[in-house]
Every structure is written in C-alpha cells, then in structure tokens.
C-alpha positions as CSV (number, residue, x, y, z in Angstrom):
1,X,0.0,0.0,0.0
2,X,1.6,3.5,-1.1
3,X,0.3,6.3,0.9
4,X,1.2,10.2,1.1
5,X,2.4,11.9,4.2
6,X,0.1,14.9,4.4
7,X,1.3,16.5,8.0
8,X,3.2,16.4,10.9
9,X,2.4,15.9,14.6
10,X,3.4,18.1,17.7
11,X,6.0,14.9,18.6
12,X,7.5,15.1,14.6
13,X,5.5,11.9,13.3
14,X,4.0,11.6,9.7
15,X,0.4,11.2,9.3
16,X,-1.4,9.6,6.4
17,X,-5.1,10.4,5.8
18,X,-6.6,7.8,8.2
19,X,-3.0,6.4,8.7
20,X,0.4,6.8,10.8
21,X,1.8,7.6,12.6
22,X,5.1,6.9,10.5
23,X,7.9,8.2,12.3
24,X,11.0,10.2,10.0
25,X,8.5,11.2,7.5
26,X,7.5,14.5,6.1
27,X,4.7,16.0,4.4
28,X,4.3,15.4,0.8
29,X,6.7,11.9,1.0
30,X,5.3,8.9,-0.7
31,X,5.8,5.9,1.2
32,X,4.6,2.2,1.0
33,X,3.7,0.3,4.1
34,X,4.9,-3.3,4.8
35,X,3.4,-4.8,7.5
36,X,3.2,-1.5,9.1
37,X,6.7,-0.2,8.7
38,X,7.0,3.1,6.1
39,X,9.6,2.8,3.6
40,X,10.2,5.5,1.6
41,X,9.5,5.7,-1.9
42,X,9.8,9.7,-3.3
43,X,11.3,12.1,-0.9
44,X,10.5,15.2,0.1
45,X,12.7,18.4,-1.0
46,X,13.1,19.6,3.0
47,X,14.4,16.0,3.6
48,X,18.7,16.1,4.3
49,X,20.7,13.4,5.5
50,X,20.7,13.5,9.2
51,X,23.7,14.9,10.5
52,X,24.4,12.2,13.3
53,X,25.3,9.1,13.1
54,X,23.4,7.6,15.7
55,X,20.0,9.0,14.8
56,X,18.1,6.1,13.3
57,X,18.7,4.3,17.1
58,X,18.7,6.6,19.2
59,X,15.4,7.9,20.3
60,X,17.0,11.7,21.4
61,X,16.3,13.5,18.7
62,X,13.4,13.3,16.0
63,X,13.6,15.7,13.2
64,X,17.2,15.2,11.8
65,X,16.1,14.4,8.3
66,X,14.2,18.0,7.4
67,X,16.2,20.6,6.7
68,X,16.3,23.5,9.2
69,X,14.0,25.9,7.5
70,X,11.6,22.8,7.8
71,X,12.1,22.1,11.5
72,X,11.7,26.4,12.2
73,X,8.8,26.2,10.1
74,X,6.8,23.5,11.9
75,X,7.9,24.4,15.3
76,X,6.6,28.1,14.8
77,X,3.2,26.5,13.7
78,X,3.3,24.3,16.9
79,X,2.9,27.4,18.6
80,X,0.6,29.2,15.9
81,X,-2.0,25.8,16.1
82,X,-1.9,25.9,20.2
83,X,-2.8,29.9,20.3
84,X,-5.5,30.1,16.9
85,X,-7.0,26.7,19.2
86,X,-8.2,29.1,21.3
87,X,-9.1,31.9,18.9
88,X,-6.3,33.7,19.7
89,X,-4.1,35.5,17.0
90,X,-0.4,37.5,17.6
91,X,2.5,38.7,16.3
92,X,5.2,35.3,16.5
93,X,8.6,36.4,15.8
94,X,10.8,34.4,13.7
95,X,12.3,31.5,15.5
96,X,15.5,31.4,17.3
97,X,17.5,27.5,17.2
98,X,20.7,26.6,19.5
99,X,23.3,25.8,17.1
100,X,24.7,22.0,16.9
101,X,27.0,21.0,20.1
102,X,25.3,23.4,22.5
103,X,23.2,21.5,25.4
104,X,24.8,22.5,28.3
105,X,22.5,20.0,30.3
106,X,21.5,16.5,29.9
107,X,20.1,13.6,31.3
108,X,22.3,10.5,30.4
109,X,21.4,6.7,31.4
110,X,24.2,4.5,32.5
111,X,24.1,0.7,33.2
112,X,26.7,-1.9,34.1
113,X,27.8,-4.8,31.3
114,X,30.2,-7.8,31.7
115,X,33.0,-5.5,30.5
116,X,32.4,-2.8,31.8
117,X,29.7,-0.3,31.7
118,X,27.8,1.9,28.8
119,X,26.5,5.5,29.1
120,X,23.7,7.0,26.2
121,X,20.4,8.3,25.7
122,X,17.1,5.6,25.0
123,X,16.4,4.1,21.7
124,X,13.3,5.9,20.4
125,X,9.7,5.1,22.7
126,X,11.9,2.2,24.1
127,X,14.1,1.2,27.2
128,X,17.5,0.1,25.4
129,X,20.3,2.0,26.0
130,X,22.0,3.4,22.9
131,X,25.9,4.4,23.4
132,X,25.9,7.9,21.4
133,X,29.5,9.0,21.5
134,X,29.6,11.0,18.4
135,X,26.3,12.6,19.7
136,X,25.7,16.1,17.8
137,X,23.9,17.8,21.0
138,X,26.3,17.9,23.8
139,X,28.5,20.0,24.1
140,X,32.2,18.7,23.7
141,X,32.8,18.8,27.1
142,X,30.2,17.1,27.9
143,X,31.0,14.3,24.8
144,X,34.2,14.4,26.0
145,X,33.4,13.2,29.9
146,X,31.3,10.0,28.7
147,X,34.1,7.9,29.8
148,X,34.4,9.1,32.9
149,X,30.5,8.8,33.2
150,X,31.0,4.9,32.1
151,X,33.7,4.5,35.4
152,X,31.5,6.2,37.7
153,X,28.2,3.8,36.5
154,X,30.5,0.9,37.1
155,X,31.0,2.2,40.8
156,X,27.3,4.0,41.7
157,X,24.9,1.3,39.5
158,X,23.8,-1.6,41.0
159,X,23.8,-4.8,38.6
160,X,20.1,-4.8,37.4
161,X,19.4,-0.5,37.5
162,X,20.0,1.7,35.5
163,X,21.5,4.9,36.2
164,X,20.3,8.5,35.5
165,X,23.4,11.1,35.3
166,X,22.0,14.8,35.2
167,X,25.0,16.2,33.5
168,X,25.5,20.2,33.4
169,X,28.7,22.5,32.4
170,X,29.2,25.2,34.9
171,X,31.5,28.0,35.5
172,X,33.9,25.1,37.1
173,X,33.5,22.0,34.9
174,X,30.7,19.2,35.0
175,X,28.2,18.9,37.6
176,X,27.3,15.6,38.0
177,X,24.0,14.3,39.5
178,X,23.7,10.6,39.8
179,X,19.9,9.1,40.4
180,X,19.1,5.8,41.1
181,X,22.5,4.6,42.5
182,X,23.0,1.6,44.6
183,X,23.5,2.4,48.4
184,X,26.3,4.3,49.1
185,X,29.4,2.9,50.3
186,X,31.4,5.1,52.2
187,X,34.7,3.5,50.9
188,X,33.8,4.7,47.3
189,X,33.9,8.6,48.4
190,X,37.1,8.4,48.1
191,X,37.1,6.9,44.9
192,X,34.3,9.4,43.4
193,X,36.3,12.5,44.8
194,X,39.6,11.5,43.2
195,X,37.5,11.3,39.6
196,X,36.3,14.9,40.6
197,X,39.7,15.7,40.9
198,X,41.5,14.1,37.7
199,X,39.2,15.1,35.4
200,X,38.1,18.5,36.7
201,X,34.7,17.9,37.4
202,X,33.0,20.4,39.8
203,X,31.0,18.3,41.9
204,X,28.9,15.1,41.8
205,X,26.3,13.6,43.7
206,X,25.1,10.7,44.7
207,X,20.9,10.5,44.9
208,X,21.3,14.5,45.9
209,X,24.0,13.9,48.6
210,X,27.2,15.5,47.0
211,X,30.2,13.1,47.4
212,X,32.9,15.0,45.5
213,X,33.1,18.7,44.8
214,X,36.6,19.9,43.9
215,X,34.9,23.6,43.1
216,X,31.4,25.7,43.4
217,X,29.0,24.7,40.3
218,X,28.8,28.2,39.5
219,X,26.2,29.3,37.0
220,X,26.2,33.0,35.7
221,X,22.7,34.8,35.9
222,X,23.3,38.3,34.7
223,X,26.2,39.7,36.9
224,X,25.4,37.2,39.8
225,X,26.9,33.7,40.2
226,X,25.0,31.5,41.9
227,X,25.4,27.5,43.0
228,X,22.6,25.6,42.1
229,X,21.4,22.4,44.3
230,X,22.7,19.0,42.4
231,X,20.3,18.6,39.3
232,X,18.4,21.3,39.5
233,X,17.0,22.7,36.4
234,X,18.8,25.2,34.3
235,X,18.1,26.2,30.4
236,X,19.5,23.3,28.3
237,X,21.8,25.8,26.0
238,X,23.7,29.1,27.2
239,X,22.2,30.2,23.9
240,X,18.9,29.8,24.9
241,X,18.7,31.2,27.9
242,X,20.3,34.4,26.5
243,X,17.6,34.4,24.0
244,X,14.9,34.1,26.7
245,X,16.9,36.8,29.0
246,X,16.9,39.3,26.4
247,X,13.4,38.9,25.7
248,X,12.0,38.8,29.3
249,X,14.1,42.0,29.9
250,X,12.4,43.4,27.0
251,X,8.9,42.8,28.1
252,X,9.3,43.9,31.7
253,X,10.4,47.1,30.2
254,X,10.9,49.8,33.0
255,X,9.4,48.2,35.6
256,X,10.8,48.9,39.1
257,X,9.1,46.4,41.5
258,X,9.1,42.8,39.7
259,X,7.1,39.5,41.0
260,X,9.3,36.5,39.3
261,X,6.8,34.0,39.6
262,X,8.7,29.6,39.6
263,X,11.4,31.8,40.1
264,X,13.7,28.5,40.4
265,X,17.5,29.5,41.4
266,X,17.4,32.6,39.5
267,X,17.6,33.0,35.8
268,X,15.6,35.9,35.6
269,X,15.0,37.3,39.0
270,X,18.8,38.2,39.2
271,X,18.8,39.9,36.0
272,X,16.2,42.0,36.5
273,X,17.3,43.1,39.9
274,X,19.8,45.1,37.7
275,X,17.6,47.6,37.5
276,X,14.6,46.3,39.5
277,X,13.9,45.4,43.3
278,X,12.6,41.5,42.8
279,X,9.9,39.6,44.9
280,X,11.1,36.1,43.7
281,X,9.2,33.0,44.6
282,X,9.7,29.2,44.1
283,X,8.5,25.7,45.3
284,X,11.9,24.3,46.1
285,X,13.4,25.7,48.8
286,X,16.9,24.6,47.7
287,X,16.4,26.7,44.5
288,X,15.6,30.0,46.8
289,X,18.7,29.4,49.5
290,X,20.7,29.0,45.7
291,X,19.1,32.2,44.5
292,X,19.2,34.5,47.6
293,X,22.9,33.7,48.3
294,X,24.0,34.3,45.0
295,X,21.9,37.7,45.1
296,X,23.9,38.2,48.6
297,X,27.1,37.8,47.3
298,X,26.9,40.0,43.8
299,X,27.5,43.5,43.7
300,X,25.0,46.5,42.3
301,X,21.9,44.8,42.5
302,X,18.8,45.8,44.1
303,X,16.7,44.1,46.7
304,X,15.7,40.9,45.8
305,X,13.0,39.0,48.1
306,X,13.4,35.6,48.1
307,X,10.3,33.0,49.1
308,X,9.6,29.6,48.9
309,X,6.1,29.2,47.8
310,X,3.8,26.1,46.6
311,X,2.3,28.7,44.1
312,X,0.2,25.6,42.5
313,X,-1.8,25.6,45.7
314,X,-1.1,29.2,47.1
315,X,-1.0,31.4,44.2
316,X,-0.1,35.0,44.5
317,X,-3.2,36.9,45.2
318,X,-3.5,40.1,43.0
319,X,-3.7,42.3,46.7
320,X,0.2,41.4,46.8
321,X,0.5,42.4,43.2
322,X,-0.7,46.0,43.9
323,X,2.7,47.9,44.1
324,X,3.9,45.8,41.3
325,X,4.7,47.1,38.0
326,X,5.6,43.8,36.3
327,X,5.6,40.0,36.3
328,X,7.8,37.4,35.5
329,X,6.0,33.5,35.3
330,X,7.9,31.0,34.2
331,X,5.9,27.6,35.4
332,X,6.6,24.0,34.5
333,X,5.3,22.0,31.4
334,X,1.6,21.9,33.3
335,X,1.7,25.3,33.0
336,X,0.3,27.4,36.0
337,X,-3.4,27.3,35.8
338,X,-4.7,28.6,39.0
339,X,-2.1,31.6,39.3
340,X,-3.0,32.7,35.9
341,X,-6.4,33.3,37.1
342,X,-5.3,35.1,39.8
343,X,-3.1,37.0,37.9
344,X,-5.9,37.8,35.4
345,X,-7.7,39.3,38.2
346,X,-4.6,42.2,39.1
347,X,-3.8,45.5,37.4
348,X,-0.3,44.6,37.0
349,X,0.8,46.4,33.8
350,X,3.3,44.0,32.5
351,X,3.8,40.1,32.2
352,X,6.4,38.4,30.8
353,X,5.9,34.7,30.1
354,X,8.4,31.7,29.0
355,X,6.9,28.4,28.6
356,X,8.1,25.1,27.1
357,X,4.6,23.8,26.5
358,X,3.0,25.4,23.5
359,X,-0.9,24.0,24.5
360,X,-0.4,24.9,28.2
361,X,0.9,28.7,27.1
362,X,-2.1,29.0,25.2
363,X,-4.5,27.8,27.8
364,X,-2.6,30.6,30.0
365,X,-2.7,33.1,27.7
366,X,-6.2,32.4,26.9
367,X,-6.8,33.3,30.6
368,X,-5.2,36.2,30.7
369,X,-7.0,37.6,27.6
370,X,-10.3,37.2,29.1
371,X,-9.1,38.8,32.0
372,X,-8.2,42.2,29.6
373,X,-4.4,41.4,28.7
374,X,-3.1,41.9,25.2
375,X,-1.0,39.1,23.8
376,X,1.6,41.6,22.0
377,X,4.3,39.2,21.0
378,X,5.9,35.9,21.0
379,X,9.1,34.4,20.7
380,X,9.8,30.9,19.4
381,X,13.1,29.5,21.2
382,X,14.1,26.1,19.8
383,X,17.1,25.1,22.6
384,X,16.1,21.4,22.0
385,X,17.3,21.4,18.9
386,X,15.7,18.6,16.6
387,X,13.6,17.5,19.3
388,X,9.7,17.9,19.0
389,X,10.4,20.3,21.9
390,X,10.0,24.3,21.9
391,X,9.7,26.9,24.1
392,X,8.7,30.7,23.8
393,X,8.9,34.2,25.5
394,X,5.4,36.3,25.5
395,X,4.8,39.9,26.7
396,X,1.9,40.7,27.7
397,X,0.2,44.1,28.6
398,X,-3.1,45.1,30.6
399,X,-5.0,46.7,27.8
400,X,-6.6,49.9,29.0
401,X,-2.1,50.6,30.2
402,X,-0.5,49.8,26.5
C-alpha cells in the first residue's frame, strides 16, 4: 500500500489520511507500508541526510532528516496551532535554534555490562540503552566526559538499574547528579572524589548527597553567580537562555518592582534586579537558598525577596501584586493554571511569560485575555534542537495601560 504523508504531529510523526503515525517522515513523502513499517518511496525536497550518526537508534532527537527551515517552520506552527485553538491571533517572531554541540544540560542513562559499563540516551519510545558517543547535541565537554560517566556507573549502578546522570557545564566544569545509585558505600567517596579531581569535574552527587566537589557549580545569571542544588534545572543551552533573558528583559520594560513567579535558582529574577527590586518565589526551597545567596554575594543589585512558595496551591493573590509594575511566570510544562487566574484578576501592567509547552501557554494566555491582557508578542526558542520540543517568551500588557 503507497500512501502520502500529508502533515506532521506536535511529537515530529508523519500522518497519512486515516494512517500513521510513520515516524522520519514529512509531508508530501510517498511511502509504501509493509506490515506496518513506512519505507520510503519519493522524498520530500526539505528532507537532508541526518547529521548524526546515531540518529536512526537513538530515540534523542526526532527531526534530523528535514532541513532547518523545515524544523523552524513547523515548530513556529506548533505554537501558531496551540494559540489560533483558542481563537487567539499575535505577532510570532521568527524562530531562534541553539546551534549544533550546544546542550549545556542533559540527562544521560548508564548501566553496568560484563566488561564494563555503557552511558547513552534511549532508543526511540523504548528502554534500550544506545551508546551515542559522536552525539551532535552535547557540548564537547560534555562528549568528552562520557568515559568518565562509564567509570562512575560501574561504581554507583547496582547490577540490574540503570543509572540516571543529570549532567551540566558550569562555570567550574561538570556537575554531575547521579539518580538511582545503589547504596552508598562510604569506601567509594574516596574513589568518586579523586575522579572529581583528575578530570576536573565540579562536583557530583550521589541520589542528591554531594560526594565530591573539587569547586562551586557556578552558574552566571546576569552579573550574579550562583550555585545551584545537584540537578536542579537550568536552560538546556547558554544560547537559549540568552535568548529568553533578552526577551524577558524586553517585556518587563521599565518596571521597578518585579514579581518573578517559579522563580527557580534565578535565571531571571537576578537579571532583572539590575535595574529592579525583585519579589522572587519558588517551590523548592533549595532553588531560593541558591538564588538568595547568589543575590547576597553580587555587587550593584537591588533588593531581591526571596520565598519559597507552593504557588500551584497558594497562588499570589492580585492584593500582593498592587505595588507591582511587572511580572515574570515562568511555570513547569503543566503550565500554571490557578495563578494565571489570579493573575488575570490584578492590574499589574506587565507580564512576561516563557513556557516550554505550547498547548499549556495558550490555555494561560487564553486566561489572561479574558481577563483584559493583550498578547503583544511571541518568541519561538528552539534550545532542543531537533527535538519535537520548543519553548517561547510572550509579553503581555493590561489593555486599558498599552
């Protein structure tokens, strides 16, 4: 049977009218289907030879075989389907991609063999481990520690589990969380710390307790360095949070008091207290102690307020927005339902959004419209490269104030 990819899903799938999905397709491909498996028969013009090696196996990265004004195209539409869904239409800025060798942060599996040990990413929607050592996301540091990551699996994985290793570049080399390790032995500190030590890494951890640290995981947030907790979430590229920086900055405009809303250890609160005294609140109290002490120890910033708050089930009420002329929300993939309606409800002039979920921005924003905001921009920022993921900046602005 020869069928004709018309479209592509939100996870980078072909669809067929009443067929698919067909996985490394694109739209306008001819493919015939034996016993369920799409083998191509006329290409598309967007389609390229992937760039790594290891893509057919290796379930990281799903768009390598469209060209990159393909994979900008669709992933600006992801975002343009998500917003006209709920009838809402803006001005979406062209898209801005991480280049090649750029993720600063990853999440690695590692599991013990016979000889040995093998560190990768999962095959695609499947639990085998693929060894991706010429892999063309990292960062070469990062590519460049994998065996060093294969010693420490053999020491922190028990026989049967597998090992997660968080992996981020800091100021002072890797930062190294290790999840699902076997119980620590305290003979193996030892061991672990010398690693740190011969191949410069900052610290690692071991399930959260830090074993080894030969120097402070320093990230830079503006002109404030702070120390984040062991695997605790940053912006996957440098690029990309630069991207995101610039455009938050942009859409809190002047503002003088500023609400950063999942305020995690700082990425935009400490910015913005260049020029702005910051009320910054967060779930994880780790992430604030990381955030207020690196706002204690920089110079030239103002006041920055630093709470931990469940704001999922205490949202900010708009009575402790009223002195404030701007906020910043940057919530997890579920987006950030309830304190969206609250915020919908305050005269703050100003809100700057980032979101890495498309359908949940637009469920926000849909909020915020009824509640007499103005979406006036967005900002595609694709830091996961040929991934299906994308995330975006917004302003918006209390209608009767633009």
């Amino acid at each position: 049977m020869t069928l004709t990819i018309t479209r592509i899903t939100a996870a980078g799938d072909g669809m067929a009218e009443d067929a698919g999905p067909f996985p490394r397709t694109l739209p306008g491909e001819e493919v015939d289907l034996v016993d369920g498996t799409a083998r191509l028969v006329t290409p598309s013009p967007t389609r390229v030879k992937p760039p790594c090696r290891h893509f057919k196996s290796c379930g990281g990265c799903a768009m390598q075989h469209a060209d990159d004004g393909f994979v900008a195209d669709w992933k600006t539409s992801v975002i343009a389907t998500g917003l006209a869904a709920r009838g809402i239409e803006t001005d979406i800025r062209p898209i801005l991609t991480s280049p090649p060798q750029s993720r600063r942060r990853a999440a690695l599996h590692g599991k013990r063999t016979k000889s040995g040990a093998m560190v990768g990413f999962h095959g695609r929607a499947s639990d085998v481990l693929i060894e991706t050592p010429d892999c063309q996301l990292l960062d070469p540091a990062i590519a460049a520690a994998l065996p060093v990551l294969e010693e420490l699996t053999v020491i922190a994985a028990s026989r049967k589990a597998e090992l997660e290793l968080v992996v981020s570049l800091s100021e002072n080399g890797i930062d190294l969380d290790m999840r699902n390790c076997k119980p620590l032995d305290p003979r193996v500190i030892g061991e672990v710390s010398a690693l740190a030590e011969k191949h410069r890494f900052a610290r690692i951890a071991w399930d959260g307790e830090v074993i080894g640290l030969r120097a402070p995981p320093i990230q830079a947030f503006g002109h404030a360095l702070v120390s984040p907790p062991p695997g605790a979430f940053l912006q996957a590229t440098l690029h990309g949070q630069n991207m995101l920086m610039q455009a938050v900055a942009e859409a809190v405009g002047g503002a003088k008091y500023v609400a950063d809303l999942f305020a995690g250890c700082g990425t935009f609160s400490l910015p913005a207290a260049e020029t702005a005294e910051v009320w910054a609140l967060e779930g994880e109290a780790s992430l604030i102690a990381a955030l207020d002490q690196g706002w204690r120890q920089a110079t030239g910033l103002k006041k920055v307020t630093a709470d931990t708050r469940d704001l999922f089930r205490r949202p900010v009420l708009p009575s402790e927005l009223s002195k404030t002329d701007a906020v910043i929300i940057d919530p997890p993939r579920a987006g950030a339902e309830a304190q969206t309606i609250e915020l919908a409800k305050s005269e703050v002039p100003r809100i700057a959004a980032v979101s890495c979920n498309p359908v949940t921005f637009a469920r926000d924003a849909d909020i915020l419209i009824k509640g007499g905001y103005r979406l006036d921009w967005v900002l595609p920022v694709d830091q996961f490269r040929w991934s299906s993921h994308v995330e975006l900046a917004a302003q918006f602005t209390r209608a009767h104030m633009a």
